[in-house]
N, CA, C and O of each residue as an XYZ file, in Angstrom:
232
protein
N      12.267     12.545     -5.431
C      11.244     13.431     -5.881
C       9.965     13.308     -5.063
O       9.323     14.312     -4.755
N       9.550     11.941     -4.671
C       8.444     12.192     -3.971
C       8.453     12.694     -2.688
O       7.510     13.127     -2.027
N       9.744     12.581     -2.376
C       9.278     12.754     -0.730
C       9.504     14.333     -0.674
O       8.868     14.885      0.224
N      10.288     15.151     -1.463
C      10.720     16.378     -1.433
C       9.145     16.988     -2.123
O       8.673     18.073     -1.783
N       8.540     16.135     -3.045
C       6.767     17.045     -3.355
C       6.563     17.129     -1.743
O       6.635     18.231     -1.199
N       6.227     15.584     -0.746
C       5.662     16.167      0.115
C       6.102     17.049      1.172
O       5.611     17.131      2.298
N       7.114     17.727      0.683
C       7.362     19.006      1.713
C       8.765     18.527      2.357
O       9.379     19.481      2.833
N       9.444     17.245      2.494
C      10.844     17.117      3.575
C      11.930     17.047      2.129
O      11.605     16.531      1.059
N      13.158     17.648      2.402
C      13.870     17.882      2.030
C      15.211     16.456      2.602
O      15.670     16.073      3.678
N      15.325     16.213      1.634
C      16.308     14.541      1.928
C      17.781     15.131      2.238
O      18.276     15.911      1.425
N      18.432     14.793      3.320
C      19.962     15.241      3.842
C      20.863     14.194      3.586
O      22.050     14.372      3.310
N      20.354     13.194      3.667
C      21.280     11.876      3.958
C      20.664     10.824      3.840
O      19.584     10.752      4.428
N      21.191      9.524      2.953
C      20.531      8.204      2.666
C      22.084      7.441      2.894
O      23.200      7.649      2.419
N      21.381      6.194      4.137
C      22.794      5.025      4.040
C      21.868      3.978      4.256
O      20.731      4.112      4.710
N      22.517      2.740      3.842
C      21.873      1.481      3.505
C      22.689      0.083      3.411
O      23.637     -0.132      2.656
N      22.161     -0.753      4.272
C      23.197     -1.940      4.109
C      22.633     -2.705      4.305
O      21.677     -2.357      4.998
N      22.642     -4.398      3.931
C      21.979     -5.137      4.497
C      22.035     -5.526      6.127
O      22.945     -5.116      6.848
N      21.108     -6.245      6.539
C      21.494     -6.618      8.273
C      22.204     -8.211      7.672
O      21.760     -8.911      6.761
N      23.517     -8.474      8.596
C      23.976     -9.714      8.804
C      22.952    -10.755      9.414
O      22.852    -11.844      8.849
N      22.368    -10.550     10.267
C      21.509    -11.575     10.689
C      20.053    -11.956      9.630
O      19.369    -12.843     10.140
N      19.700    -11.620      8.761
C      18.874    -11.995      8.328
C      18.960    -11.330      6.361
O      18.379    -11.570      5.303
N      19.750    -10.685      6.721
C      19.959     -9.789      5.127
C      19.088     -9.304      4.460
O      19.039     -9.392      3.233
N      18.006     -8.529      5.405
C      16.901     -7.693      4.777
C      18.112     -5.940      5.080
O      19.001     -5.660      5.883
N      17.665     -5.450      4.314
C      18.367     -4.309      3.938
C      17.755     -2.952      5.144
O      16.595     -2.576      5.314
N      18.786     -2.561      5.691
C      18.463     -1.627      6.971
C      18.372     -0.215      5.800
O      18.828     -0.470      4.685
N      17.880      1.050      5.987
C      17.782      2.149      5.020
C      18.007      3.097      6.323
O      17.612      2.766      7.441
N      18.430      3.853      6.151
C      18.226      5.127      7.090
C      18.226      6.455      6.077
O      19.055      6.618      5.183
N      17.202      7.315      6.372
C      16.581      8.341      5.455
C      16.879      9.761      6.277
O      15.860     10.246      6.768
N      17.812     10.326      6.451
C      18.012     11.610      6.597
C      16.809     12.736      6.114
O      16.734     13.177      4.967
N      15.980     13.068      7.123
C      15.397     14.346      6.190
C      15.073     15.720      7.026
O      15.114     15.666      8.256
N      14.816     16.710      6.497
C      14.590     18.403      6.969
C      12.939     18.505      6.495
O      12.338     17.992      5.551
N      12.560     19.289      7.454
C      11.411     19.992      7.563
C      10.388     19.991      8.608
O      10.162     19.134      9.462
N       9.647     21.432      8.318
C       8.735     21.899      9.417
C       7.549     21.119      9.436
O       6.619     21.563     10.110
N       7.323     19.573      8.566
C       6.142     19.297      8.782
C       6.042     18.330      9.682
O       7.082     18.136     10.312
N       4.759     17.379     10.068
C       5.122     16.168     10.861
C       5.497     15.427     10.058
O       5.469     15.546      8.833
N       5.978     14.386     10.851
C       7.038     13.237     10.162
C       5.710     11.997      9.554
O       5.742     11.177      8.636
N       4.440     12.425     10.741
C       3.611     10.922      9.695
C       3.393     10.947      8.628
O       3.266      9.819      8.150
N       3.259     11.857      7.853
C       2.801     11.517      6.598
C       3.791     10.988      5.847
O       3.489     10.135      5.012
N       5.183     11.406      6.011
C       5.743     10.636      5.588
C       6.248      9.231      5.814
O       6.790      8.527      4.962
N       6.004      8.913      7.061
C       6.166      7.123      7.482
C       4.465      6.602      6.554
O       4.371      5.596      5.851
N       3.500      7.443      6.784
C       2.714      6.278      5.900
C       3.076      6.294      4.909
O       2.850      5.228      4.335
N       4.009      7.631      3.815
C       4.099      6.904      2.680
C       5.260      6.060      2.348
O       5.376      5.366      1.338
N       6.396      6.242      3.637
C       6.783      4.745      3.119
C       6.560      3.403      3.556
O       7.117      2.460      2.994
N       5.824      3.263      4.472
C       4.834      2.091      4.816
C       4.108      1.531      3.507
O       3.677      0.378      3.543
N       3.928      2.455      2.122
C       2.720      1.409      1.305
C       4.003      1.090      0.385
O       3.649      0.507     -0.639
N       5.398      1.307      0.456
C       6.137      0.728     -0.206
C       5.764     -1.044      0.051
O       5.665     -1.725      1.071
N       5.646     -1.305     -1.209
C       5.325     -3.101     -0.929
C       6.377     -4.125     -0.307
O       6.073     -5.196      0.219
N       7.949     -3.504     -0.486
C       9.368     -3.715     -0.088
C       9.611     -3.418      1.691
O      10.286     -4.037      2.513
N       8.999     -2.564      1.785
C       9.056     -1.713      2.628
C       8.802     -2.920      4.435
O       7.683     -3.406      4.596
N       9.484     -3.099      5.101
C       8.599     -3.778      6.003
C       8.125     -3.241      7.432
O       7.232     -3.697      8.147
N       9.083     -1.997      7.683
C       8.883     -1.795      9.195
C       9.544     -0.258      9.020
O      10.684     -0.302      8.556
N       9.035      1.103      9.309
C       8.983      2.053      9.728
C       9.476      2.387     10.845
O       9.077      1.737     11.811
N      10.602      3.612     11.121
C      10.563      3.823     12.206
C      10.815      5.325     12.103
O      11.087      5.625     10.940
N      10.815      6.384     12.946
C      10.567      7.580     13.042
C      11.588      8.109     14.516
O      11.319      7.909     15.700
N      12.426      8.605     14.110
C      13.378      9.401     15.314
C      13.784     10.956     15.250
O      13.586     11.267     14.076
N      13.933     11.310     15.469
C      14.388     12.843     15.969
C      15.917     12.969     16.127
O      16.441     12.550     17.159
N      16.865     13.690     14.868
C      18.272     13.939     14.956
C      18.533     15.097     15.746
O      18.037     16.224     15.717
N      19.829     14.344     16.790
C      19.931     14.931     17.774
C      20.413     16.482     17.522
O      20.570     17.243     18.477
């Protein structure tokens, strides 16, 4: 719900932990015409949250 208020539309969520350290990898599928920062800062203030990253599906 929140991320679809701010305008991106969610396609795809997969998630597993990493073997080397077992913090949990997330990958967030999403659609839309806006920029992508606003949504990395809002999941940056997730308190869980540790590291952001932002790519472009090919």
């Amino acid at each position: 719900g929140l991320v679809e208020r701010r305008g991106f539309a969610p396609r795809a969520i997969e998630g597993a932990p990493a073997p080397a350290d077992g913090h949990w990898r997330l990958c967030l599928t999403v659609e839309s015409d806006r920029p992508c920062e606003p949504l990395r800062h809002l999941m940056q203030k997730n308190h869980d949250c540790l590291q952001v990253e932002i790519t472009a599906c090919p």
